[in-house]
C-alpha positions as CSV (number, residue, x, y, z in Angstrom):
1,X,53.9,-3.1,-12.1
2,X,55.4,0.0,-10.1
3,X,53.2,1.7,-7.4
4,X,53.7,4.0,-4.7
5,X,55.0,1.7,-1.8
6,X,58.6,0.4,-3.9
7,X,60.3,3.4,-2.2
8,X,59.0,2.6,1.2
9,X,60.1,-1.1,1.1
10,X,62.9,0.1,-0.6
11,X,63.6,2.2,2.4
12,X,62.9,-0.5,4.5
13,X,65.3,-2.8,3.1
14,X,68.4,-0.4,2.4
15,X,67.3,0.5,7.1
16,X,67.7,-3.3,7.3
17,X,70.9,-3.4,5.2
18,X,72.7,-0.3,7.3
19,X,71.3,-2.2,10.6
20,X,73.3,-5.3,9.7
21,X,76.4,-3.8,8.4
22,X,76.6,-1.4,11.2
23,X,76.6,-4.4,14.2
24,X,78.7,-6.8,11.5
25,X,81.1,-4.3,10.8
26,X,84.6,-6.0,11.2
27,X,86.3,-5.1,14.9
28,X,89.8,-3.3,14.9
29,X,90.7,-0.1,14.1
30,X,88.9,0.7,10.8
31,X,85.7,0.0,12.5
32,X,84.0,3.5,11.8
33,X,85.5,3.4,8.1
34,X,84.0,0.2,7.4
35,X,80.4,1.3,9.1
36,X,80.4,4.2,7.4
37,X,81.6,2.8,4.1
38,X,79.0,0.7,3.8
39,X,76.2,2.9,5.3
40,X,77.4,5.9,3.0
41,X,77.4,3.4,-0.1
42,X,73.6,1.8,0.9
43,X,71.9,5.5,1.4
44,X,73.8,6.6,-1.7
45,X,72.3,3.8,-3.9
46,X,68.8,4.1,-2.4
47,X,68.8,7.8,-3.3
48,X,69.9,7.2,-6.9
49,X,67.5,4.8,-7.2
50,X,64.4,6.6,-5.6
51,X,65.4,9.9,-7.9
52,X,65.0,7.7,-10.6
53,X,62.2,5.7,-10.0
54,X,60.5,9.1,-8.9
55,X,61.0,10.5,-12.4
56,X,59.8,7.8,-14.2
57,X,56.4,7.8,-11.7
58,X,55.3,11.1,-11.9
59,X,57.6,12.8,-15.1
60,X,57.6,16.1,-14.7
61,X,56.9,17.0,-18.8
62,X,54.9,14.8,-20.2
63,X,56.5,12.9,-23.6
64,X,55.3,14.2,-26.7
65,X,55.1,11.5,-30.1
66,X,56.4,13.4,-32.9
67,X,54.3,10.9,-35.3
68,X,51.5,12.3,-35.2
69,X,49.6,14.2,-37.9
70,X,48.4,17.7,-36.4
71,X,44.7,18.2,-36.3
């Protein structure tokens, strides 16, 4: 089940990922392009993803069944 630490160790891993791509980043002279390709793409993802995953924790208006019989 979901709970309150998957965007921390989400975090944690996408930090990881930007560590390793920033020091493995090919030599030459597209060296800042590919570091900042690949850093741009990771924080990119993990923000999409921790939006979403947000929204679904803690929805903001609550869902409403429409099959119910009023009272």
């Amino acid at each position: 089940m979901a709970n309150g630490f998957a965007p921390f160790i989400g975090l944690i891993v996408v930090a990881l990922f930007c560590g390793g791509a920033w020091f493995a980043a090919p030599k030459g002279e597209n060296q800042t392009v590919w570091r900042s390709t690949l850093v741009l793409s990771a924080v990119a993802m993990y923000l999409m993803w921790v939006i979403t995953f947000l929204a679904q924790l803690h929805p903001l208006i609550s869902p409403i069944r429409s099959d119910l019989r009023p009272e």
